[in-house]
C-alpha positions as CSV (number, residue, x, y, z in Angstrom):
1,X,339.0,87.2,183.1
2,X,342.2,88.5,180.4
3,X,340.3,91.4,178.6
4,X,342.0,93.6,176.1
5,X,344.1,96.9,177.9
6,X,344.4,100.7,177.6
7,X,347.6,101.5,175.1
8,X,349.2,103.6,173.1
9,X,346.6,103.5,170.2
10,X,343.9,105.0,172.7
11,X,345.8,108.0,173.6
12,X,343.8,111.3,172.4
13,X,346.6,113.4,171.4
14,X,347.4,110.6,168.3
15,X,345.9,111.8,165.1
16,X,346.3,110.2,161.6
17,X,347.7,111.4,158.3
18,X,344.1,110.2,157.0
19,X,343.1,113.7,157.8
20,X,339.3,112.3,157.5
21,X,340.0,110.5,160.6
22,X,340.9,113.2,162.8
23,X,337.9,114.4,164.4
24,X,335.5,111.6,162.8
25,X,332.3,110.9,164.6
26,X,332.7,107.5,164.3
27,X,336.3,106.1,162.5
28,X,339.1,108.1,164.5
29,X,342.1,106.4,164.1
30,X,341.4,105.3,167.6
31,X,338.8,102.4,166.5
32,X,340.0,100.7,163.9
33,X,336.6,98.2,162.7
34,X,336.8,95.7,160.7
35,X,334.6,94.9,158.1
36,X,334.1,93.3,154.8
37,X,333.6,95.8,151.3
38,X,333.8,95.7,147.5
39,X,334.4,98.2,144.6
40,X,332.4,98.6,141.9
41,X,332.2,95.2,139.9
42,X,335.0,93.7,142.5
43,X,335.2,91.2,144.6
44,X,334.2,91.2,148.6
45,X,338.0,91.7,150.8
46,X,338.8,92.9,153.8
47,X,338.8,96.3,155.1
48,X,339.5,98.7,157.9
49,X,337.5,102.0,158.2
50,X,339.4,105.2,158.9
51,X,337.8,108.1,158.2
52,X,335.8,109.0,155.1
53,X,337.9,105.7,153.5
54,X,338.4,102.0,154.2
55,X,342.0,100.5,153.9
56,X,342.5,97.6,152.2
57,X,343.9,95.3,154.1
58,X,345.0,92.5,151.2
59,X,346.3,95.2,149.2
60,X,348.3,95.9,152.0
61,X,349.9,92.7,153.2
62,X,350.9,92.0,149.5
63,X,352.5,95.1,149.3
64,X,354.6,94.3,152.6
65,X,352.9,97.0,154.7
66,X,351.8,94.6,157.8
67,X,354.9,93.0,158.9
68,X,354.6,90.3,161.6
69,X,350.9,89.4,159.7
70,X,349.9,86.4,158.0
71,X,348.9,87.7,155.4
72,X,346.9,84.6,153.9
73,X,344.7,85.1,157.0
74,X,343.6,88.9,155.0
75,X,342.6,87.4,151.6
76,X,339.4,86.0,152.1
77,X,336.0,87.7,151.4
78,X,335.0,87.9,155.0
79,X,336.3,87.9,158.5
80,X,335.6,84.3,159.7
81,X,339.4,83.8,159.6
82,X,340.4,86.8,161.3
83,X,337.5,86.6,163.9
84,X,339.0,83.4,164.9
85,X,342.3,85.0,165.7
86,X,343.7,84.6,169.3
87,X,343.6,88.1,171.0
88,X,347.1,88.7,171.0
89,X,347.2,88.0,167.0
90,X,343.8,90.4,166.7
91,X,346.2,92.9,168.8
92,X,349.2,92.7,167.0
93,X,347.4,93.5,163.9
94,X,345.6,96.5,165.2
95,X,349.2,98.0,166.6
96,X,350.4,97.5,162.5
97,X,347.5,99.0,161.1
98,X,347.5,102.1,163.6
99,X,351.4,102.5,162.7
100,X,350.7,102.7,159.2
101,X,348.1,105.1,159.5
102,X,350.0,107.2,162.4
103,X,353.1,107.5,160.9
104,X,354.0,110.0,158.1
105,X,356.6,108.0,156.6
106,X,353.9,105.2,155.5
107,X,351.3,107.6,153.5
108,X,353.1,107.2,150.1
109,X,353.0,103.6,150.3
110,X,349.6,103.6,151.5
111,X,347.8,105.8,149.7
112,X,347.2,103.4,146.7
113,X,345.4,101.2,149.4
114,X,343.2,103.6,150.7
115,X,339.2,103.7,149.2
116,X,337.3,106.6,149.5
117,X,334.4,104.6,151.6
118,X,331.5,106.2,149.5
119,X,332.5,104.5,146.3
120,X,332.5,100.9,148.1
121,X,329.6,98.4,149.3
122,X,329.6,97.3,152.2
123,X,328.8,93.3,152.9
124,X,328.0,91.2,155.5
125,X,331.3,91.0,157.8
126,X,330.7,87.0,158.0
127,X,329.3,84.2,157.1
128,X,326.9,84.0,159.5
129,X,326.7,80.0,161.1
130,X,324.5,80.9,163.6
131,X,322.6,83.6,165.6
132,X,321.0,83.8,168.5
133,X,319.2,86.5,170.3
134,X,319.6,87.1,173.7
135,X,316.4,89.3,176.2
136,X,319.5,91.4,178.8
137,X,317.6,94.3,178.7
138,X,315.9,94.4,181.6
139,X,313.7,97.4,181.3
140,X,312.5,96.2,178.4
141,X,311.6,93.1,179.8
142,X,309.8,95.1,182.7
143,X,307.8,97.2,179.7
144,X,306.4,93.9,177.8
145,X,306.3,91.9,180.6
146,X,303.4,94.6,181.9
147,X,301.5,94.5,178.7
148,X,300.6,91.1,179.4
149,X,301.3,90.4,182.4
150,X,300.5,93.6,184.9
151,X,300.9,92.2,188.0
152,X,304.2,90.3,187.1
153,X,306.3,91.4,184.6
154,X,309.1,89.3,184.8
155,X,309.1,85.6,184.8
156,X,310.8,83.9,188.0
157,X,313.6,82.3,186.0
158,X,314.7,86.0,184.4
159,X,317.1,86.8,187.2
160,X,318.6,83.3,187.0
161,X,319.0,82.8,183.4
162,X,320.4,84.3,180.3
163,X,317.0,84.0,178.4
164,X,317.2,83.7,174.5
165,X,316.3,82.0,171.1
166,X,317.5,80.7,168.1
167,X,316.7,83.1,164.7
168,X,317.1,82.9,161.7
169,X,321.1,83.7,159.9
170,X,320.3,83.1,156.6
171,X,318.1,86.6,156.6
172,X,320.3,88.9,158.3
173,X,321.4,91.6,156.1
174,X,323.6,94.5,156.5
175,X,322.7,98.3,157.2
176,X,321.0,100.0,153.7
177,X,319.0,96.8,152.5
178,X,315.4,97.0,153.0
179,X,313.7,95.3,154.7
180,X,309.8,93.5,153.2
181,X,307.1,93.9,155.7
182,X,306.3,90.3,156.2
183,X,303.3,87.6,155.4
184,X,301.9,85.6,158.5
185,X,299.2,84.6,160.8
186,X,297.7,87.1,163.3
187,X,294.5,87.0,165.7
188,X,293.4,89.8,167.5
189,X,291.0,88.1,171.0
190,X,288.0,89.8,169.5
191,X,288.8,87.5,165.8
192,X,287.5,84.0,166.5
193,X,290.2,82.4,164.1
194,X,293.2,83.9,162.9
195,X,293.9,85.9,159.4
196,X,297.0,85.8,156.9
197,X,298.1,89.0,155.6
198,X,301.0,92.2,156.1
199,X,302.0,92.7,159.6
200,X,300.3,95.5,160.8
201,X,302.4,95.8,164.1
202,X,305.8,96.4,162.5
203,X,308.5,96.9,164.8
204,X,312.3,97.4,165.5
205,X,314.5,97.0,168.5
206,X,318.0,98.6,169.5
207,X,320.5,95.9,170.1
208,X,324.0,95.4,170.3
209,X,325.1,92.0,168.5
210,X,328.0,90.3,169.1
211,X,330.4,88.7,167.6
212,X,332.3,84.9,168.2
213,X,336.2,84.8,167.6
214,X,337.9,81.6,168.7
215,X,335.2,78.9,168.9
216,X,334.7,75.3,171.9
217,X,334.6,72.5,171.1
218,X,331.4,70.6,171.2
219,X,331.0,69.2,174.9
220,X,333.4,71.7,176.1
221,X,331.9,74.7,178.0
222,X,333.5,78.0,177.9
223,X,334.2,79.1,181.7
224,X,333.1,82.7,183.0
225,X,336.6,84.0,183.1
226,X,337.7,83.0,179.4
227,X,334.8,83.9,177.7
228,X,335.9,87.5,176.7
229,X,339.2,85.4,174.6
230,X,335.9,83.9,172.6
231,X,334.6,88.1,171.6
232,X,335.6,89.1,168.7
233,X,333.9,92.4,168.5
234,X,330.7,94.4,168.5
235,X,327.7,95.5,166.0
236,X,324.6,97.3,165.9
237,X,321.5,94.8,165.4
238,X,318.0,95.6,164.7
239,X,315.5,92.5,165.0
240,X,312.8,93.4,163.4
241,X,309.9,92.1,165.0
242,X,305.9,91.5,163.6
243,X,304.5,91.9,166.7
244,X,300.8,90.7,165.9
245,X,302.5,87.9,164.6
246,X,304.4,87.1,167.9
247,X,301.3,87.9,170.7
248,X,299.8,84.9,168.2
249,X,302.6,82.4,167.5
250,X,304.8,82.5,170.6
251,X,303.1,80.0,173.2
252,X,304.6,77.4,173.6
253,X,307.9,77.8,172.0
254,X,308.5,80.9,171.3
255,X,309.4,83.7,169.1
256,X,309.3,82.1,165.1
257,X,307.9,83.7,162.0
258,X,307.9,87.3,163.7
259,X,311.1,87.2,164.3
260,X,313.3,85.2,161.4
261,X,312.0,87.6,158.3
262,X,314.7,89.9,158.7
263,X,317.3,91.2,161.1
264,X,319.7,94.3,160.1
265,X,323.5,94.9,161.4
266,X,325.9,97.2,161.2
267,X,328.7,96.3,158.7
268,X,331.5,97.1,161.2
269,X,333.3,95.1,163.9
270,X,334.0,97.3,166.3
271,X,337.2,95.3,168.6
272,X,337.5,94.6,172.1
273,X,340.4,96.1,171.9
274,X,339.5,99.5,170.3
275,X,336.7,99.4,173.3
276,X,339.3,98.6,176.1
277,X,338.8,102.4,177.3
278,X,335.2,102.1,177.7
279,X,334.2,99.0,179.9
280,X,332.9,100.4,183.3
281,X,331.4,97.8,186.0
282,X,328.4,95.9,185.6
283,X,325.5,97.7,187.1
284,X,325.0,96.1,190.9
285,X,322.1,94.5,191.1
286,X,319.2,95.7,192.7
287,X,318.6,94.8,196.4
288,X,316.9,91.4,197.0
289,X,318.0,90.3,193.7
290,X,320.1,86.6,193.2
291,X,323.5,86.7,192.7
292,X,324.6,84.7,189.5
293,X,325.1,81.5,189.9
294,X,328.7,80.9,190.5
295,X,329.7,79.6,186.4
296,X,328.0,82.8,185.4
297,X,329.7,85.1,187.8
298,X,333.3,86.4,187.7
299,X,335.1,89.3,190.0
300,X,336.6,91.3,186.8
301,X,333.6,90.9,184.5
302,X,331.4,92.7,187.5
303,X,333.9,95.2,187.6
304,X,334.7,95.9,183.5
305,X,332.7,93.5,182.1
306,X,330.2,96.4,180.7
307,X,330.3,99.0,178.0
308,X,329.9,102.9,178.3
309,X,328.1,102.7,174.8
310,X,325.1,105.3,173.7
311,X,322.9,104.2,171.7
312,X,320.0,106.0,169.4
313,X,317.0,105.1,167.3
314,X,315.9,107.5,164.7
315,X,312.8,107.5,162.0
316,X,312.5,109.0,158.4
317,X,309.4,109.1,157.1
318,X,308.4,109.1,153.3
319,X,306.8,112.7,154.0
320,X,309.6,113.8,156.0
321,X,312.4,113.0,153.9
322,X,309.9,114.7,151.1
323,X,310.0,117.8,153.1
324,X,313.7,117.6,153.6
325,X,313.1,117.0,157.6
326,X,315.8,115.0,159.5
327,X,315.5,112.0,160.8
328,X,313.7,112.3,164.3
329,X,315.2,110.8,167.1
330,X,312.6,107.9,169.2
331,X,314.9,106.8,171.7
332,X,318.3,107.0,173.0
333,X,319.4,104.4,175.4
334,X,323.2,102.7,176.9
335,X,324.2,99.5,176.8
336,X,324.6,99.4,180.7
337,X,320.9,98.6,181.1
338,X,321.8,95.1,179.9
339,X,321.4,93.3,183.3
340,X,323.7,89.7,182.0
341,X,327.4,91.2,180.7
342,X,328.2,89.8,176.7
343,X,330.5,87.5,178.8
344,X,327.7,86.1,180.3
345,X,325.4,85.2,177.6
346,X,328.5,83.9,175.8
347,X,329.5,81.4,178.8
348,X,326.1,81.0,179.2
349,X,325.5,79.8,175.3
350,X,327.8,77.1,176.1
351,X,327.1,75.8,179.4
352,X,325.3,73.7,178.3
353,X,328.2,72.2,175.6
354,X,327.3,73.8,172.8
355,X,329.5,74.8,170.0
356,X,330.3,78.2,169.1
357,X,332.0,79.0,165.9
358,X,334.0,82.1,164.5
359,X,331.7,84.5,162.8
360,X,328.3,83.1,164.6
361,X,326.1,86.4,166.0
362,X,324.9,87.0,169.5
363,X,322.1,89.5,170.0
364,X,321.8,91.1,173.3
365,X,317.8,91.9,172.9
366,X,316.2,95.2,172.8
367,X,318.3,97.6,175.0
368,X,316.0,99.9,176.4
369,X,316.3,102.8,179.6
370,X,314.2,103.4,182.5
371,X,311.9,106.2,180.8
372,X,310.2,106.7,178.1
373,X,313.0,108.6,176.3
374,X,314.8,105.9,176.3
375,X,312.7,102.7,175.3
376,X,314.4,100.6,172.3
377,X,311.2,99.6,170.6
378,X,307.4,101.4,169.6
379,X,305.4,98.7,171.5
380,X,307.0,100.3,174.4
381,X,307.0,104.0,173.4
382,X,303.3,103.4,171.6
383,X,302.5,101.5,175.3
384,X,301.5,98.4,172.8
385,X,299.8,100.8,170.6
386,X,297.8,102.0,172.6
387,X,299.6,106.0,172.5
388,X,300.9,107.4,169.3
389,X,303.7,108.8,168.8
390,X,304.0,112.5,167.1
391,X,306.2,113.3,164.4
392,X,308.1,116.8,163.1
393,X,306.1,115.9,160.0
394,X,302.3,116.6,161.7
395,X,302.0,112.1,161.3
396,X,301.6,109.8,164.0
397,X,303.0,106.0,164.4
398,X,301.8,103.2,166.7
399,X,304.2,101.0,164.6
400,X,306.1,101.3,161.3
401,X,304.2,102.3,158.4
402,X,305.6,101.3,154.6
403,X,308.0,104.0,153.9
404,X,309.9,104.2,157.1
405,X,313.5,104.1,157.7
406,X,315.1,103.1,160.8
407,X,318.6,104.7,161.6
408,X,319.9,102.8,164.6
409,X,323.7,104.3,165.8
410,X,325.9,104.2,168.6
411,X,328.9,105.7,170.2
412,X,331.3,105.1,172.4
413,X,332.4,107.5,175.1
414,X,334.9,108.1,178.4
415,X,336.4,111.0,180.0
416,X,340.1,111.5,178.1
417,X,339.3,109.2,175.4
418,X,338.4,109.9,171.5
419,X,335.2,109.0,171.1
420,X,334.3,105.9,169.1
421,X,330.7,105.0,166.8
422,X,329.6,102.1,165.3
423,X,328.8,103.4,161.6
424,X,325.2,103.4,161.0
425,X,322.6,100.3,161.6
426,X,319.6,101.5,159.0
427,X,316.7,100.2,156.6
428,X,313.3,101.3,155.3
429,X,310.4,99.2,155.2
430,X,308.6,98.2,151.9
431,X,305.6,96.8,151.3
432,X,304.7,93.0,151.5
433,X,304.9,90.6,148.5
């Protein structure tokens, strides 16, 4: 497997004349994201966050300032044609954009190109073909699995297969939109027929998403040790979930309506290349488990092929953003509890000949940690409910309540290396039409 290397852009000691940048929790100069952004009354273009601002990147390549570029690939209004960039054009484009940022005798050209980030939107990076959401996080798998199932949490095929389904693209929105508690069918066992109404078992879940570059043809599978060329970088993803919805609707098929009324993502594309310092080995299996099947398993994708990535869920309240209280934090987990690698569940995807397409989303499932402290979701932390959970604020939550914001973030970290985050994932729920 080709995955991206450790360069000169990664080194520590490299600071930008963006003095924002230098120090960021999130943008150093080091990361790089791409994303998609407008200014007031303007149209959607492409963008690279550094710092407190965004550069734009058309306004650059039609001032000359990306040399070796094509710069008709930067002048859409989102990254489907950049995502589908080969690596080594995805690379070259990074190098440019960290020399015009590193190097003192670019600001004066620059500067008219940078946008302070806080006067911009943010959009959706893509146009979103497809999603799909994976279930890699085994712990979490473990946690619901007992609910129901006590004796045996985890189904036989888990350890064999990539489990995921289809959602819903047309209702994925990006971080700061809110998200409508939704309408559907419920039965609780003591109801003898089920009830239409609100969800009253609102829920999020930490996820990474992930994003397609270069696409396969239909009938053609991607192979284990090519699927990292087909990554075109990372997100935040919060699937929303209406859990009394899905304990109703997801025999025989799965999960549906609780599921496709909303999911939220991060606005920025964090590379492969900006993470090339932070892939460690793919947890080893515990003893007794299978081994992948051989088109799912691959030498250097067990040894790099995950990500040292923290990740955090945090709740406002209505009362406790009244009472000026900071968000409180639910959970914090890593991404190396994801028992199939992203290169996995991409090769997987396609196994079977399905097509993948630039700009389609991958979700990794709810990303959740051995303990308590570290559970990606409330029907784990509220054991289905059954425990509340205290807040600062003197409430309580079993699941979301109108009112509440979910801040989902993320960083990136490794001995020697700048630290890198993921911008924030975040939305607050309203009430039901």
């Amino acid at each position: 497997m080709s995955l991206p290397q450790i360069d000169h852009t990664h080194q520590a000691s490299t600071t930008s004349w963006v003095e924002s940048s230098n120090g960021h929790s999130d943008f150093p100069v080091q990361n790089l994201p791409f994303g998609v952004f407008s200014r007031a009354g303007g149209a959607a273009q492409l963008g690279v966050a550094i710092g407190d601002y965004i550069l734009d990147l058309a306004g650059a390549a039609r001032a000359q300032l990306l040399p070796g570029v094509n710069a008709s690939r930067l002048m859409g209004s989102n990254l489907n044609t950049l995502m589908a960039f080969a690596p080594e054009q995805r690379l070259t484009l990074r190098h440019t954009v960290f020399d015009l940022l590193t190097d003192e005798q670019h600001r004066a050209a620059t500067m008219p190109h940078l946008m302070p980030a806080e006067a911009c939107e943010l959009h959706l990076p893509a146009a979103i073909g497809d999603y799909t959401d994976f279930y890699v996080g085994i712990h979490h798998a473990n946690n619901v699995g007992a609910l129901f199932r006590p004796d045996n949490p985890l189904l036989p095929n888990y350890k064999y297969v990539p489990i995921g389904y289809h959602g819903r693209a047309s209702s994925i929105r990006p971080s700061g939109i809110p998200v409508r508690r939704p309408n559907g069918q419920r039965k609780m066992p003591e109801q003898d027929a089920p009830l239409f109404g609100p969800a009253t078992r609102l829920d999020y879940e930490v996820e990474l998403g992930v994003w397609i570059g270069r696409g396969n043809t239909l009938g053609e599978p991607i192979a284990i040790g090519d699927a990292g060329r087909h990554i075109a970088g990372f997100c935040l993803l919060n699937d929303w979930s209406a859990r009394d919805f899905q304990a109703w609707e997801y025999q025989p098929l799965g999960p549906f309506l609780a599921k496709n009324f909303q999911s939220t993502i991060s606005p920025w594309v964090i590379s492969p290349e900006a993470l090339a310092p932070f892939r460690i080995a793919q947890p080893a299996r515990p003893q007794g488990d299978p081994a992948p099947l051989p088109y799912l398993l691959d030498a250097t994708d067990q040894t790099v092929g995950a990500l040292a990535i923290t990740l955090s869920a945090r709740i406002s309240t209505a009362k406790m953003r009244d009472e000026g209280r900071a968000p409180h934090r639910l959970s914090e987990s890593a991404a190396s509890n994801m028992y199939w690698t992203a290169a996995q569940i991409v090769t997987h995807h396609a196994s079977n000949g399905c097509d993948l397409n630039p700009g389609d989303l991958l979700g990794t499932g709810t990303i959740s940690a051995p303990s308590v402290d570290g559970y990606g979701s409330l029907l784990e932390i509220s054991n289905g409910g059954k425990t509340p959970i205290a807040l600062p604020s003197g409430e309580t939550r079993t699941f979301l309540e109108d009112g509440d914001e979910i801040l989902l973030t993320a960083t990136a970290q490794a001995e020697g290396f700048i630290s890198i985050g993921f911008g924030e994932c975040r939305a607050i729920v309203v009430p039901a039409s």
